[in-house]
N, C-alpha and C positions, 0 to 999 in steps of 0.2 A: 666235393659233393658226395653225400652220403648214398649206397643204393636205395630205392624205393622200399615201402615198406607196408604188408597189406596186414590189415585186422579182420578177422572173422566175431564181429559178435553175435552173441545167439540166446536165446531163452531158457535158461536150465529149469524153468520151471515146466521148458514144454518137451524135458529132457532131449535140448540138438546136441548135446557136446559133443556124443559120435561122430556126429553127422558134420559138424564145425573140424573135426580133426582130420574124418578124411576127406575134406575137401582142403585143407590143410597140406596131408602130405601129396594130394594132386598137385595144388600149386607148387609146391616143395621140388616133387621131383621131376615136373615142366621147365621150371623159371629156378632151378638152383644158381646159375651163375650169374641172372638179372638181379633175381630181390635180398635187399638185406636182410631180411624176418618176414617170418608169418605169423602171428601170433592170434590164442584163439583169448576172446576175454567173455565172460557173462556178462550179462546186460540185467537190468534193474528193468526193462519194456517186456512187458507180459509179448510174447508174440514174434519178438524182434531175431532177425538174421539178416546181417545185413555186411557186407562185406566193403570194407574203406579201403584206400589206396592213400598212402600220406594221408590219413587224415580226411580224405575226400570221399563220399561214399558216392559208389561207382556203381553197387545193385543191391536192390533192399527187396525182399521176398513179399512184403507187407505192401510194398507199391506194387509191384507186379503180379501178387495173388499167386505166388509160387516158388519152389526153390529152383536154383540155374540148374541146366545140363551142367556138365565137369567142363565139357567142351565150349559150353557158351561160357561160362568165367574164364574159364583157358583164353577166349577170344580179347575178351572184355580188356581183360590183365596185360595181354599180348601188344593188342593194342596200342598201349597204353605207356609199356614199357620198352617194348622191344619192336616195334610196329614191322621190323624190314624181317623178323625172323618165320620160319614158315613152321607150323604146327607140325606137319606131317599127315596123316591117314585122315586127323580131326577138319584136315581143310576141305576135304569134299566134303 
């Protein structure tokens, strides 16, 4: 079984790509021994940042009227991937 593997897409039209990569090496250097890749791709959706998991999108900005804390996709992903492991400082 392959490790998990998360997608950040984003809107280059609404210039996120920054903003796609450091949320990138947050998950990166959180979950380096959990996921097999993080990979950031642009999207063709005027608007769109929306972060997949395999394929399953897990938080989209455009349904929730906003982008995640670091700490709330941390949770999200945590979750999701490694549920028994503890965050650290981010848990309180």
């Amino acid at each position: 079984m392959s490790p998990p593997r998360v997608e950040i897409q984003y809107c280059p039209r609404c210039k996120w790509l920054l903003r796609a990569g450091w949320y990138a090496q947050e998950l990166l250097s959180t979950f380096e021994a959990e996921l097999g890749s993080v990979t950031i791709s642009p999207s063709q959706v005027a608007g769109r940042f929306d972060f997949l998991l395999d394929d399953k999108l897990v938080f989209s900005r455009k349904a929730e009227g906003r982008f995640p804390e670091a700490k709330e996709i941390k949770r999200v992903i945590r979750d999701l991937v490694a549920p028994d492991r503890n965050l650290g400082h981010i848990e309180n």
